[in-house]
N, C-alpha and C positions, 0 to 999 in steps of 0.2 A: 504494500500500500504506500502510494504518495506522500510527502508532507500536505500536499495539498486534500489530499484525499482522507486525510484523517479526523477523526469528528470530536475536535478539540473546542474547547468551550471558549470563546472570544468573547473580553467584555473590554468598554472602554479602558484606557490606559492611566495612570495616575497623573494628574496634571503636571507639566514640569515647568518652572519660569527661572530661566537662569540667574541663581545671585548666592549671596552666601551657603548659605543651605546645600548646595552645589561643588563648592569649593571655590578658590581663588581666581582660577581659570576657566569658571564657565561660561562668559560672556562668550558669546559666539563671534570669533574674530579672528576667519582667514588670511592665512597668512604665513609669509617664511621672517622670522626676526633669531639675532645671533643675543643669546645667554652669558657674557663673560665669565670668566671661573670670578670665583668670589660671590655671583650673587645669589641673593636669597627673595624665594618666593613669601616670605614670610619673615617676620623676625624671631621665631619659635625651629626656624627648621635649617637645616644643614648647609652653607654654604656651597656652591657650586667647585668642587675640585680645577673645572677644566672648563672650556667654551664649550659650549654648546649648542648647536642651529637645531632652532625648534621651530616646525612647522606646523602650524595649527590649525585644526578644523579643515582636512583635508578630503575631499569628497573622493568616495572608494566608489565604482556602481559594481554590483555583483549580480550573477546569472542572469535573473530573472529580470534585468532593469531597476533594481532598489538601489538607491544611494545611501552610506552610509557615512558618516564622519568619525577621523580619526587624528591622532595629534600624533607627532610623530617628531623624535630626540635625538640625534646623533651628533658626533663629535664633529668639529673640524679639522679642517687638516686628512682627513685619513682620505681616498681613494672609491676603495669597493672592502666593503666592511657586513657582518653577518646580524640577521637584528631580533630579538627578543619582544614578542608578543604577551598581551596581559589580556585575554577574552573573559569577559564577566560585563553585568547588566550593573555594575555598580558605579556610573559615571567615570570617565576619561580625568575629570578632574578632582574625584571623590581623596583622593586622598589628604587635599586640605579642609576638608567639609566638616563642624564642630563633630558631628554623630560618628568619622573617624578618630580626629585627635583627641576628642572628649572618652572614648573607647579605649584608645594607646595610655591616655592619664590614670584612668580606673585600672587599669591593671598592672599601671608601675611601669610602662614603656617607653623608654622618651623619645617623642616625636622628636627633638635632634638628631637621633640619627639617621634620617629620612631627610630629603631634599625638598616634598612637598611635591615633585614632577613622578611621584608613584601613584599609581592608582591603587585603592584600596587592594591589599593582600598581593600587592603585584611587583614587580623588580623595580627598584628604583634609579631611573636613567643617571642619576649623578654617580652611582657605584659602573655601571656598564659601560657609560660614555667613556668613564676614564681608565678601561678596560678593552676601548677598543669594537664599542658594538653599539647599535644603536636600539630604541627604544620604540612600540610602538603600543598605544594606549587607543584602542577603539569605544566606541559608542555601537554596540552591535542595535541590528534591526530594531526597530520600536524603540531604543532609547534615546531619549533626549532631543535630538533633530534628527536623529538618524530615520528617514522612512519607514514605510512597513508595520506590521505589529508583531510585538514583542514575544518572543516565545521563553521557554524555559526549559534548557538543553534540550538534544535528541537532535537528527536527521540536519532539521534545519538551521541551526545556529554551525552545526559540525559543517556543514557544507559551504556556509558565509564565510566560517576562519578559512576554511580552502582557498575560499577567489579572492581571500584577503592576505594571504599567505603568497598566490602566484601573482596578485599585484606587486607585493613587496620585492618579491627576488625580481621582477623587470623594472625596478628603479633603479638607476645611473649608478647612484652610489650604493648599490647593494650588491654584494658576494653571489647572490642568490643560492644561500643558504639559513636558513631562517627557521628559530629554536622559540619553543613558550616554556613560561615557568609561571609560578605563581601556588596560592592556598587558597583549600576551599572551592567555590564555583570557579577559580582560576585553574587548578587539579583538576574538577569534574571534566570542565569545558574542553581538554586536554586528552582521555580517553575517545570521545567523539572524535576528535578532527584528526586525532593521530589514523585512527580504523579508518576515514574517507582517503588516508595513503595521498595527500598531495604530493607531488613529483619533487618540491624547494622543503619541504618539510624535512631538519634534520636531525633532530634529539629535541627531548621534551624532557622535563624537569616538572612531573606534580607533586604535590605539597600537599599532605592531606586532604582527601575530597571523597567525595560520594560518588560511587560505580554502579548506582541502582537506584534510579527516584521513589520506585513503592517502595522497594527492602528498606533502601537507607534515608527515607525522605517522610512518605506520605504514611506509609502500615507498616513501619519497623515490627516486627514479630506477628502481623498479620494482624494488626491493632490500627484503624484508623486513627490517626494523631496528626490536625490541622494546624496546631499553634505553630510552629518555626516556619511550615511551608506558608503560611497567612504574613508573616513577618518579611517572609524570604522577597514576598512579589510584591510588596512595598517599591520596593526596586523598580519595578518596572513603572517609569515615569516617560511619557511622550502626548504626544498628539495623535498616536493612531489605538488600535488593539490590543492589550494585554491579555497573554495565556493566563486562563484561572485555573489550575491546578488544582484546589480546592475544591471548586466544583466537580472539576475532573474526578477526582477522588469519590465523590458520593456518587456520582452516576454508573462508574465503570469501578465497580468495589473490588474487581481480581488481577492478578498480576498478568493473566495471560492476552488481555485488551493490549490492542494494537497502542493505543495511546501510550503505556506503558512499556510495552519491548522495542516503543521505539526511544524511550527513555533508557537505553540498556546498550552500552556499547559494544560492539564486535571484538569481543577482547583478542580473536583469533587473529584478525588482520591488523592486528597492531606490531608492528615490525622495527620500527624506527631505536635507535639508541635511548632508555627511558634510565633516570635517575630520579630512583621514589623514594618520598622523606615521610615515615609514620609515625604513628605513637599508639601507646595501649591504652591514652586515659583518653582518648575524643570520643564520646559515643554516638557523636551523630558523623565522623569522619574512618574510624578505623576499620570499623567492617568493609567500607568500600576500599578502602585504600588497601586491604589483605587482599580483598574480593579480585581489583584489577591487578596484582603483582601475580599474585599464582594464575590465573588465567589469562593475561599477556601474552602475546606468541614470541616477542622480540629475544633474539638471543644474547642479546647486549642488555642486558637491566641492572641495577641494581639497588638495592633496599637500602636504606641507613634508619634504622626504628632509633627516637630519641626521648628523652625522660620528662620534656617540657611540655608546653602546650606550642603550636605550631608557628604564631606570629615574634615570640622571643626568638624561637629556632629559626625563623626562618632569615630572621635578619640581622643574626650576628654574625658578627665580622668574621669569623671562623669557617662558619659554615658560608655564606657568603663566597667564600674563598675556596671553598669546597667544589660549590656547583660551579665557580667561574672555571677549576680547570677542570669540572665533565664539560662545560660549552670550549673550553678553548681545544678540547681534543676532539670534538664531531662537528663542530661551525667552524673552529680557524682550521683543523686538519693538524693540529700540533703532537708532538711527539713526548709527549710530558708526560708518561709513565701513569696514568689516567688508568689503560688496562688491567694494571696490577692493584686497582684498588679491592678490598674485599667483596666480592657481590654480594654480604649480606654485610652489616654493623649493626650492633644492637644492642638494646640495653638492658638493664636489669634494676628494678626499683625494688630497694630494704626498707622504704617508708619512714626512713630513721636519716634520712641526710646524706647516706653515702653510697648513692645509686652508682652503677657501673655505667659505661658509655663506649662506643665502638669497639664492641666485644665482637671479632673478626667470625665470618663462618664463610661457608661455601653453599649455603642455604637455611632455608625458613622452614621450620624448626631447623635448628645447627645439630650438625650427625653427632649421633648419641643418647636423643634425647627417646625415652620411652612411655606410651603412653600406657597409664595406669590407672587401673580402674582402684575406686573407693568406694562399697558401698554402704548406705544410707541404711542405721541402723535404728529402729524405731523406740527401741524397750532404752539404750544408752544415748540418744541422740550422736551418735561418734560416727566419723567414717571410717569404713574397715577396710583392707585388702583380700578379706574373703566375709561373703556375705553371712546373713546371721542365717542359723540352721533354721530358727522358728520367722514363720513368715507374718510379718506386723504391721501396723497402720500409724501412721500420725494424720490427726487433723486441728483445723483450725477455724474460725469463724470469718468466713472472707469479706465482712464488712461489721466487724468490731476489732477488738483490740485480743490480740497483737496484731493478728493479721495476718502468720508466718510461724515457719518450723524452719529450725536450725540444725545444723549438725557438725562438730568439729574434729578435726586434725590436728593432732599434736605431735611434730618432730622431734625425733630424738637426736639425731643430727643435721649439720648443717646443708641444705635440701635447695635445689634450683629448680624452679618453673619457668620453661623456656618454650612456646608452642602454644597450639588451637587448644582450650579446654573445653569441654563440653557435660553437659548433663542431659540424663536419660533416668524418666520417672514412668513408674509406673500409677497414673491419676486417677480419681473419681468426683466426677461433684453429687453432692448430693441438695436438693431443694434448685438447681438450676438447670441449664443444659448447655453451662457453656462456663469456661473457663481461661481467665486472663490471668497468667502465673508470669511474675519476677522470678529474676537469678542473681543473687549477687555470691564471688568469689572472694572474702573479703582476707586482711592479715590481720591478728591479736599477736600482742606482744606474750611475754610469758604468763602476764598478770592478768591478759583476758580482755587486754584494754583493746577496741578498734585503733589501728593505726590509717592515717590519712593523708594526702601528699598535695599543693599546692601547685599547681604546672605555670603560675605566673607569676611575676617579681612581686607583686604585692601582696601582702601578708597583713597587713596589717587590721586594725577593727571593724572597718567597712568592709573589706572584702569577705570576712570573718563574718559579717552581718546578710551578704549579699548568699553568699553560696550554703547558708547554714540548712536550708531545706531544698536547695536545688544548685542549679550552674552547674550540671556535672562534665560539663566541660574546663572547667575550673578548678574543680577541688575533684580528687582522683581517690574513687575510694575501694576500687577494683574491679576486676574482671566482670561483666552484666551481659544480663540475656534475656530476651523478654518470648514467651509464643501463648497465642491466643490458642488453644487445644481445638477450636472448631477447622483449624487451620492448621491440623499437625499433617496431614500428607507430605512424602517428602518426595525430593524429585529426585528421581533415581540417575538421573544424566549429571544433577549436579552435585550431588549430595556425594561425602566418602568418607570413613569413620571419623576422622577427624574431626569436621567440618559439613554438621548437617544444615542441607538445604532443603526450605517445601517451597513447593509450587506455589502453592495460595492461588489458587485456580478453581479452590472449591469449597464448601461448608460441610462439615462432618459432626453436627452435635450430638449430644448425646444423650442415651437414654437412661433414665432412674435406674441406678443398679450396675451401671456401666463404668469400666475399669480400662483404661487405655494407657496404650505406651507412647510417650511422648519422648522425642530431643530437641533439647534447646541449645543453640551456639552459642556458645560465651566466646567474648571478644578474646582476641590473643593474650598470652599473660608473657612478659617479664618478671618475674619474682625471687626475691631471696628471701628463705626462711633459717634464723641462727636454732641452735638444739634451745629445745622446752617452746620456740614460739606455734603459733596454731594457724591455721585454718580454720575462717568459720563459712561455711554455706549455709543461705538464705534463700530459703523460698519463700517467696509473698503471695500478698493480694494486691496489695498497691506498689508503686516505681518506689523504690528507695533511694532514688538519685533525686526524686524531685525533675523541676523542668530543666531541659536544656541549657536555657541562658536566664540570666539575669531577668525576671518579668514575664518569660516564657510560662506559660501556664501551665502545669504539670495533667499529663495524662489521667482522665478519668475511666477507670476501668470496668468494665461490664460481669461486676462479680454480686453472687448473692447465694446465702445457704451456707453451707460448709466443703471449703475444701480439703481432700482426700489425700494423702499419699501413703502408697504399698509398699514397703520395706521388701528387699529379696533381691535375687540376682537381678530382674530388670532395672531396679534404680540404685544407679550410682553416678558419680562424677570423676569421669576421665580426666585425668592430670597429665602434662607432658612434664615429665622428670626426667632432667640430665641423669646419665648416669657417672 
């Protein structure tokens, strides 16, 4: 089926009027004007290293006859030079806009080290220019002036960075070789247009992002959940169309609508040189970002998992310098020992301050590591390495207090969790016919305390205040897994012990008296556990992470009556343990 042919719900577009709000550079004003080093778009942001010829509000027209505008940074002096793409619906000029640098302040980031000429979550031309590369910051379809209406990934946004991709390498001063990077919808946006294989397209660098709009977006565990995707198309600001996604969502409730698989990139024809940056604590980023690494076809990839949250990572000076020489070994053609870097780096969180970090491997999980089962023991709450002989129940009241059954792990030695975990219950409800079950993987000290981890510089009483019942992107409390049990079908093409996948293609509830087996994906874990500290597993009725972000409304769950779980061989929790 067509872009055109797909029966996506179009509603008018968010108004947009350029001026603050917008950022410093939204006034619409074509043009080519030279930057001198030294200067600053602000007086809050990074001097300019080096000159700079920046072209503004450049009309792109793509396939179909749509015009799009794009601003566009490169050095002077240099010749034929290779240029770095930032695709996302979040303004060309959003990176001096209060709603970014008031965002970088709350979380302890200082907008100094940003030049102001990055687009939100995107490379910033003052690091690149002076690097030898130049910069380009679009306005895709439907935003801002750009023509058209605005979609929200899949097909057609993949197919605009294409003709905006083989624009760039037929500019005078371009190498016509040409790399995107970027976090977030800048990552997402990057799976797409890698899969349409443009001929100048030469390495791609995404940064945390979503590999799956229902999985990682709209029904994370087969759970309709509107809040962030309601947030997300705020975004989309113009004078024509905006994709409502939202709606999309209640009309086409299954993963297997067209609307949807076209929301799902070809991970097979993705071929190009990819340098992926992830982490265990994003929960609305990590699954995709595992999701597109292991299903990538490219023989060239590699992983670096890191211990922060992704905008600190992303923009230090360190790593910064990291991904500059994977671009200077697949865009300049350089010989800088780039190959022999590890194809997997990773890290390992102690929740006590002294996480490990580019811990070398030759792959995700790193050889050695075995998966092991524990299982869930009803009469000791413990998890066991062999199940209990007498076969038992725990239950709960899935809309009072607690709300949840525990069960812990106590090592006796020092113990590494490195890999997919997963959990496999054996369920019942009883008084409803449908069940929406949490998983949280958490670490206790020896004293049984939760331990918790911060992935952003700030620390302090606000943030302390902000994240205390949600932001779990924020405050990292471990490994989580969420499945609606009407929704436990799995898909046998994608699914592997590891790493269970369902369909979500269909409703299977359940009858009074009825006992099913369910797996839930729990996000990747990094973990170190020291002798005497624990493991606790949590199963719920409600999210224990709370919402997503800061304001984000937390998930309301479709639970009622008491929820069941069967102790015995079917329920246990797979562990990857180093050996």
């Amino acid at each position: 089926m067509s872009n055109h042919e797909l029966p996506k719900v179009l509603v008018p577009a968010y108004p947009y009027e350029a001026g603050m709000a917008h950022g410093l550079l939204s006034p619409f004003e074509p043009g080519t004007r030279t930057l001198p080093a030294g200067h600053q778009v602000g007086s809050r942001f990074r001097p300019l290293p080096v000159e700079i010829v920046f072209e503004k509000d450049v009309a792109v027209t793509l396939r179909d006859g749509v015009t799009i505008y794009t601003d566009v940074f490169r050095p002077t002096g240099e010749t034929k030079m290779p240029v770095l793409i930032a695709w996302s619906p979040y303004g060309k000029s959003g990176g001096t806009a209060p709603k970014t640098t008031g965002l970088y302040d709350l979380l302890g980031i200082d907008n100094g080290m940003l030049s102001g000429l990055a687009k939100f979550e995107g490379p910033d031309p003052a690091f690149w220019c002076a690097r030898g590369y130049a910069v380009c910051n679009p306005d895709p379809r439907g935003i801002a002036r750009s023509e058209g209406d605005a979609h929200l990934i899949g097909r057609q946004e993949a197919q605009d960075c294409y003709d905006l991709i083989e624009w760039l390498a037929g500019q005078g001063w371009c190498s016509g070789r040409v790399g995107m990077s970027g976090t977030s919808y800048l990552a997402f946006s990057q799976w797409f247009t890698a899969a349409e294989r443009p001929p100048h397209l030469a390495a791609i660098n995404p940064v945390e992002g979503l590999s799956d709009a229902y999985r990682d977006l709209v029904a994370p565990g087969g759970m309709p959940d509107p809040a962030f995707t309601q947030r997300l198309q705020t975004n989309h600001v113009g004078s024509g169309r905006r994709e409502d996604v939202v709606e999309e969502a209640a009309r086409f409730p299954h993963a297997d609508h067209p609307v949807w698989q076209d929301k799902v990139p070809r991970f097979e024809a993705i071929e190009v040189p990819a340098y992926v940056v992830a982490s265990y604590s994003n929960t609305l980023h990590t699954a995709g970002t595992f999701r597109a690494w292991r299903r990538m076809a490219s023989e060239r990839k590699w992983l670096r998992i890191h211990a922060t949250q992704e905008w600190p990572d992303y923009y230090d000076a360190a790593n910064h310098e990291d991904i500059a020489r994977f671009f200077d070994r697949f865009l300049k053609g350089e010989d800088n020992g780039w190959d022999e870097t590890p194809r997997v780096r990773y890290a390992v969180h102690d929740m006590k301050g002294g996480d490990l970090t580019h811990q070398p491997a030759a792959s995700f999980p790193p050889e050695g590591v075995v998966n092991t089962r524990f299982h869930l023991d009803a009469r000791s709450r413990t998890l066991s390495p062999q199940p209990a002989t007498q076969p038992g129940e725990v239950a709960y009241d899935a809309e009072g207090e607690p709300g949840l059954a525990s069960f812990v792990l106590r090592f006796d030695r020092e113990t590494r969790l490195v890999g997919y975990p997963k959990l496999s219950l054996r369920v019942e409800a009883r008084g409803h016919d449908d069940m929406d079950l949490f998983a949280l993987v958490q670490k206790l000290d020896a004293q049984g305390t939760p331990l918790q981890q911060f992935t952003v510089p700030a620390q302090g009483a606000l943030m302390q205040d902000l994240t205390e019942r949600g932001a779990s992107i924020l405050r990292y409390k471990g490994s989580s897994g969420r499945l609606r049990v009407s929704a436990r079908h799995l898909d046998p093409g994608l699914s592997t012990d590891e790493v269970p996948a369902h369909s979500f293609d269909r409703v299977e509830k359940l009858s009074p008296g009825e006992a099913v087996e369910v797996e839930i994906a729990l996000l990747p874990i990094g973990m170190a556990f020291g002798p005497g500290e624990q493991l606790r597993l949590v199963v719920s009725a409600r999210n224990l992470l709370g919402g997503m972000m800061p304001g984000t409304a937390p998930f309301v769950p479709d639970n009622r009556g008491q929820h069941v779980i069967h102790t015995g061989a079917s329920s246990y929790l797979q562990l990857p343990v180093m050996a």
